[in-house]
N, C-alpha and C positions, 0 to 999 in steps of 0.2 A: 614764549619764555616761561618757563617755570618755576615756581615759586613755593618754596618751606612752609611748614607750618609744623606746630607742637601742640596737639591736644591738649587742652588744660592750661595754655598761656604761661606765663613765667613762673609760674606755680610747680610746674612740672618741669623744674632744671631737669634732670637726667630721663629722662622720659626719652620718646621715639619720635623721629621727623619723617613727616609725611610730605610728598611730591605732588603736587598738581599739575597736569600740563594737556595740550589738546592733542589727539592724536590724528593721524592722517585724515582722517574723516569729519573732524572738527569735534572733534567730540571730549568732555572732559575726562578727564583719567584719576584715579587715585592712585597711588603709589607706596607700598610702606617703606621705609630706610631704616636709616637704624642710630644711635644714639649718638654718633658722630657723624658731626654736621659736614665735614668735609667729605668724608665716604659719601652722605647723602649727595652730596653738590656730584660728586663723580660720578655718580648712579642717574641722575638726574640729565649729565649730560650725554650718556649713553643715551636715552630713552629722547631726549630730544634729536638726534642724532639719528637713530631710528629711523624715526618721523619723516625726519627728511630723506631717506635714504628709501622710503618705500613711496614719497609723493612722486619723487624720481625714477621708481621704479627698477633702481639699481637691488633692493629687497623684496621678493613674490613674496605676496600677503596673504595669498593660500598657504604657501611651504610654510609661514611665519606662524597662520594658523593653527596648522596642523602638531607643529612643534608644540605650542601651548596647551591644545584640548590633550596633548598626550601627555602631558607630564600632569592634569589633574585627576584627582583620585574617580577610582570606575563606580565608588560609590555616586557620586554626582552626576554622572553621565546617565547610569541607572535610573535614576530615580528620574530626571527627565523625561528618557525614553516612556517611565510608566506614565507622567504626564499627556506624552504625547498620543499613548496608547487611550488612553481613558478620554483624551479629546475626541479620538473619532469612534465610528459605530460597532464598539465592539464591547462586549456584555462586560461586567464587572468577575463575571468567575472565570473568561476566557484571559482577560487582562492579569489576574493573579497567576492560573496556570503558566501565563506564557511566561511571565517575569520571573514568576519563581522558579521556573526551571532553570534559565539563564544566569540567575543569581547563585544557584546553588552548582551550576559546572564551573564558573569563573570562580568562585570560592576553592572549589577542589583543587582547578588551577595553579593557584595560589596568585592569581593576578589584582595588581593593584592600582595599575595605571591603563589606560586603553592603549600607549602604546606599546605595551608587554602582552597585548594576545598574539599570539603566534598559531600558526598548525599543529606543529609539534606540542607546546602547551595545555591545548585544545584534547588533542588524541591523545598526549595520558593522561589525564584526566577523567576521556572516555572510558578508557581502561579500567582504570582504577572501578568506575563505575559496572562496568562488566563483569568484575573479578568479584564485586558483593551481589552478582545474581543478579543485575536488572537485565530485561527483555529485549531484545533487538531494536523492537517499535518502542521501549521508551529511551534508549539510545539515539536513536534517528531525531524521535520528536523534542529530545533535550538539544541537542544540534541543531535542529532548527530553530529554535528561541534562540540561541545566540549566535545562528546565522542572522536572522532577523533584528536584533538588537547591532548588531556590525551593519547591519544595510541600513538602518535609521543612520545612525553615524554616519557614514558615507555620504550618505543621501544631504544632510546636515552640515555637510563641510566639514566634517570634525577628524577624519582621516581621509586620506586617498582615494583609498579602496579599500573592500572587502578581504581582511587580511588570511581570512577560513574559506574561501570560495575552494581551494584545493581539497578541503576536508572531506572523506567519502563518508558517506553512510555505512549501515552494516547492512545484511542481506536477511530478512523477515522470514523468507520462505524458510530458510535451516532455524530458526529461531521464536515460531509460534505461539505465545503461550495461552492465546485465548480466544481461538478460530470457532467462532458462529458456527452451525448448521440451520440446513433448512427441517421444518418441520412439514411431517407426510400429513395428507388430506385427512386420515383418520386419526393422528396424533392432534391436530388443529380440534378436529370434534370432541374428541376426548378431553381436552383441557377447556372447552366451551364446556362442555358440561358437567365436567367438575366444581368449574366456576360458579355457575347457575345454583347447583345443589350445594356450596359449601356454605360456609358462616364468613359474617365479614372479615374480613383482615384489614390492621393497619387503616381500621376508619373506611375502607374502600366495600360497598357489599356484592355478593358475590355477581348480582345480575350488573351489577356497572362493571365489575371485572370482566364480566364475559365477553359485553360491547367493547370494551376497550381493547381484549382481544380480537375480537373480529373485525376493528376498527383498524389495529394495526397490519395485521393478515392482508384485508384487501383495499387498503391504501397505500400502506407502506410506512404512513408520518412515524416520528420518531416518537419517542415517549415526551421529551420534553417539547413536541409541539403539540401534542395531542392532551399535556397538562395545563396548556395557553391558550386550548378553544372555550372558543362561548358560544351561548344559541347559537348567536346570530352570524356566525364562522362559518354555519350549516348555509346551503343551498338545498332544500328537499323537494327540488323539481321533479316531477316524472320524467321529464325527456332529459333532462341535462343537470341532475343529482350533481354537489361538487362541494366541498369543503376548503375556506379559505384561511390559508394562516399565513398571516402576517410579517412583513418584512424584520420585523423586531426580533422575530420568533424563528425565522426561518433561518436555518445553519448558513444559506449563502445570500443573507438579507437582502432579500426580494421577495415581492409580493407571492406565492404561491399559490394557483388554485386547482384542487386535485379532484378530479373527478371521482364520482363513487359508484360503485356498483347498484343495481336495484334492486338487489335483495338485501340492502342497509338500510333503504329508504325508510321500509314501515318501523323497523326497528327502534330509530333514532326518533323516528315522528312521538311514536308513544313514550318513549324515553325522556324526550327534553318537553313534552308538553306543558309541563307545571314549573317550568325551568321560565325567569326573564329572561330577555334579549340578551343584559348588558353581564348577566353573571355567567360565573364558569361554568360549562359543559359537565365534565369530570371534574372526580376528587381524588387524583392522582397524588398517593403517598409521594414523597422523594424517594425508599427505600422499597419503591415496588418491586422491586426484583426479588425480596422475600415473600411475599405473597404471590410471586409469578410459581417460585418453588413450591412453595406449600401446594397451590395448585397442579402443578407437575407432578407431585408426590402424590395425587391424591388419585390424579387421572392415572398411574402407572406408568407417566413417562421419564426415560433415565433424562437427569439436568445434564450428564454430560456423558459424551460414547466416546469413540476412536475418530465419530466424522468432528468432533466438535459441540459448543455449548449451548444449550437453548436456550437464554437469558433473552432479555425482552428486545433488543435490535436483532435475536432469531428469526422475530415475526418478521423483520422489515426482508430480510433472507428469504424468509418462505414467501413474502410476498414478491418479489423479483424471481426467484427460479420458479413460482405458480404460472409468470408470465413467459415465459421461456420456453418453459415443460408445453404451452397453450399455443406455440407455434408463433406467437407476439413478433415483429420485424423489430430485431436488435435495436433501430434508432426509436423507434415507439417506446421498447422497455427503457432504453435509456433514459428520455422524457419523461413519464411515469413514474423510474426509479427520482428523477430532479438530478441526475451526475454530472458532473462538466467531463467528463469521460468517457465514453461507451467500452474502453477494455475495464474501468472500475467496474463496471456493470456486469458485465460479461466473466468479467476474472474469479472479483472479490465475492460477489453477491450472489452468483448464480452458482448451483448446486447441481451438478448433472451425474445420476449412479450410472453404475457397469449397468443396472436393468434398464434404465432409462437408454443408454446409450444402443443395447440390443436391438429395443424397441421402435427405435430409429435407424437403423439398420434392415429391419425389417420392414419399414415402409418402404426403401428405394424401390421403384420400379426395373423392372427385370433388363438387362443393358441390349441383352441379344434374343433374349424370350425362350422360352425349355428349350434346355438340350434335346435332340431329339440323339435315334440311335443311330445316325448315320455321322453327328459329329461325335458318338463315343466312339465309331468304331476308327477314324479317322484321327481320333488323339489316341487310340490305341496301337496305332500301324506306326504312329511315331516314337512309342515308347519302346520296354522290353518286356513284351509281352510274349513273343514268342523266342526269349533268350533264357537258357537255364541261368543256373546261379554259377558267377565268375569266382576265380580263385583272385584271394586279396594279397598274395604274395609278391612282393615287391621284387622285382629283378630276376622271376619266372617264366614259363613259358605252361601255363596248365590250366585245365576247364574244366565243368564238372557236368557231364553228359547224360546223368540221370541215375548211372550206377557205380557211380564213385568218381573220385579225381583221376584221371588222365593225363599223362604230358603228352606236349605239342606232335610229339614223332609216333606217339600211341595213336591217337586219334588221325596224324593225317601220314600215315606210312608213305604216301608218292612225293612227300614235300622234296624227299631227295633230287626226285626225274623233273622237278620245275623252278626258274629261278626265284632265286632266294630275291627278297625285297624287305629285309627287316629294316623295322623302322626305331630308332629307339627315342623316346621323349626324358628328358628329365633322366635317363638312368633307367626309365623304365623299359622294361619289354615289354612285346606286343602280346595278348592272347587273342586265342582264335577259339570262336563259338560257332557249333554249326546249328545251323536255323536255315528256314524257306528255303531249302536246296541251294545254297548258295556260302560261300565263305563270307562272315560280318565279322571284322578284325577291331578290337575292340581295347581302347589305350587306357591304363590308369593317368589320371593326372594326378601331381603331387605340388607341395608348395606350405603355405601355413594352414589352409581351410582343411577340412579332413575332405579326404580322398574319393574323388565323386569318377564314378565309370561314363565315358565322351564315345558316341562313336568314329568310326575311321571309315571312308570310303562307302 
């Protein structure tokens, strides 16, 4: 049964009446009415009424759900979602990214309840965002934060379904704006030893610069795991050299441990000697990408060409196409690269030129072993090699016998005394070339390809 009340006690004559009552699940409810008691009493028996009608299940208390979470403002949903995001294992700037991007396409939207997202809503929105210059890839990745934000909902009871699963992305490949290259073996030296001989930058000096290059080259770790190692991250075995970075740290939070080349060994050894266990490795700027340039600038390498830009994930590029170019078995470099994909690997990451590609080409092994001269002369009995040059006149009868063009009754004066067998294809007539003491009757073919000469007989 439910029962009135008026904030404030009788103090409060014209004031608002509130409803209390249990709902199907036992549970207490609050209600607001409004300053007429009788309105309130009929609002009160609606909601009791309810009650009953879902214990009965004459009302689905999902669809009843779903009704409700869609009529409250997308602000409140929002800010949940960022809740729910910040509960589980995921960074605080990856948490901002995601939300803020889903914040700011629903905004454009112009949506204000959850059950106002639409497709259409969704995709001009996109538009609009399109139409002031953003990028494919941050199209795509704005769409996916409020693909994702629709899927916590769903997932939550709070709608149906995913009401943008129909939404497409846009297509990256016509829309680039800031494709990596790999860097060449002597570009790599070159910016090693610019680094070495310059002045420090940005607090960083240049011999830690340099490690940090070479670290990235033939590891691959990202900038911001390789500003998260400590000594003690090192492995400096001889036999089984390895660097570990941390699930915390690592882009698909899991433990990582990456093995290292032995020509970093001694490197790192004299490097982190005077370094404790528990402190940082490197003193990775946040803005090292200006000291990556300054180095670039110094070593004479362009930051950016026609293949793309050398910014600091170029290294983790030249470290995956280094393993490729090195004959590495694709699922190895996958591993290595850490992808959950091996076409990421292969696609995005790996850099293969026209010279590279020659150069492999030129290793195949020979399919049938040298030609000798018994199969040239044998693809030469099948060519026309002993045919003068044809006349290309369409719906002719002429050849051309070494001292000018000829028609068919010049060249064969007896065709009279023998029966006639013309053949015609297409509209075309037949010419006749004399070669190896014998008649080779010889057909244009026509059609859309251009006009290629077929033997006859």
């Amino acid at each position: 049964m439910a029962t009135f009340y008026k904030r404030g006690g009788k103090k409060n004559k014209g004031g608002t009446w509130y409803i209390q009552y249990f709902d199907e699940n036992g549970k207490r409810c609050t209600v607001k009415g409004c300053s007429d008691r009788d309105a309130t009493e009929a609002l009160a028996r609606k909601l009791e009424a309810d009650v009953m009608l879902r214990k009965r299940g004459v009302i689905d208390t999902k669809l009843d759900r779903y009704a409700v979470e869609g009529r409250r403002p997308i602000g409140e949903h929002l800010d949940e979602w960022i809740q729910d995001l910040e509960s589980r294992d995921i960074t605080a700037k990856q948490v901002q990214l995601t939300s803020g991007r889903a914040k700011r396409l629903l905004e454009l939207a112009g949506i204000e309840r959850l059950n106002e997202i639409t497709p259409s809503a969704i995709q001009n929105a996109l538009a609009k965002l399109r139409e002031k210059g953003r990028a494919a890839k941050t199209l795509n990745d704005t769409l996916t934060s409020v693909k994702q934000f629709c899927g916590w909902a769903r997932a939550d009871g709070r709608i149906s379904e995913n009401p943008i699963d129909s939404v497409k992305g846009f297509n990256t490949r016509t829309d680039r704006r800031h494709d990596r290259r790999a860097l060449t073996d002597d570009e790599v030296r070159q910016l090693i030893r610019a680094a070495e001989n310059g002045p420090a930058l940005l607090g960083c000096s240049g011999i830690e610069r340099a490690l940090i290059y070479r670290l990235a080259v033939l590891s691959g770790l990202r900038a911001n795991e390789i500003r998260t190692l400590k000594k003690r991250s090192f492995i400096l075995d001889e036999t089984q050299p390895a660097v570990i970075v941390q699930a915390a740290f690592s882009k698909h939070r899991r433990e990582d441990i990456q093995p290292l080349p032995s020509e970093l060994v001694p490197l790192l050894r004299d490097y982190l000697k005077d370094i404790n266990d528990g402190d940082m490795a490197f003193d990775v700027p946040k803005k090292f990408v200006q000291a990556l340039r300054q180095d670039l600038e110094a070593a004479g390498i362009p930051y950016e060409t026609h293949n793309g830009f050398a910014d600091f994930h170029a290294l983790r590029h030249t470290f995956i196409t280094r393993l490729i170019k090195s004959g590495v078995n694709p699922k190895t470099a996958q591993t290595l690269a850490r992808h959950q994909d091996a076409s990421l690997t292969l696609n995005r990451y790996s850099h293969v030129e026209v010279i590279d590609k020659v150069a492999a080409l030129r290793q195949l092994p020979l399919l049938e072993g040298p030609i000798t001269d018994t199969q040239r002369q044998k693809v030469a009995a099948t060519g026309t090699d002993g045919l003068k040059d044809v006349g290309t006149s369409v719906g002719t009868q002429a050849a051309f016998d070494g001292k000018g063009w000829r028609s068919e009754a010049q060249m064969y004066p007896e065709k009279d005394n023998r029966k006639s067998d013309k053949v015609s294809v297409l509209g075309v007539g037949r010419q006749f070339v004399a070669g190896c003491g014998k008649n080779v009757r010889k057909e244009r073919e026509t059609g859309f390809e251009p006009a290629t000469l077929s033997l006859e007989g």
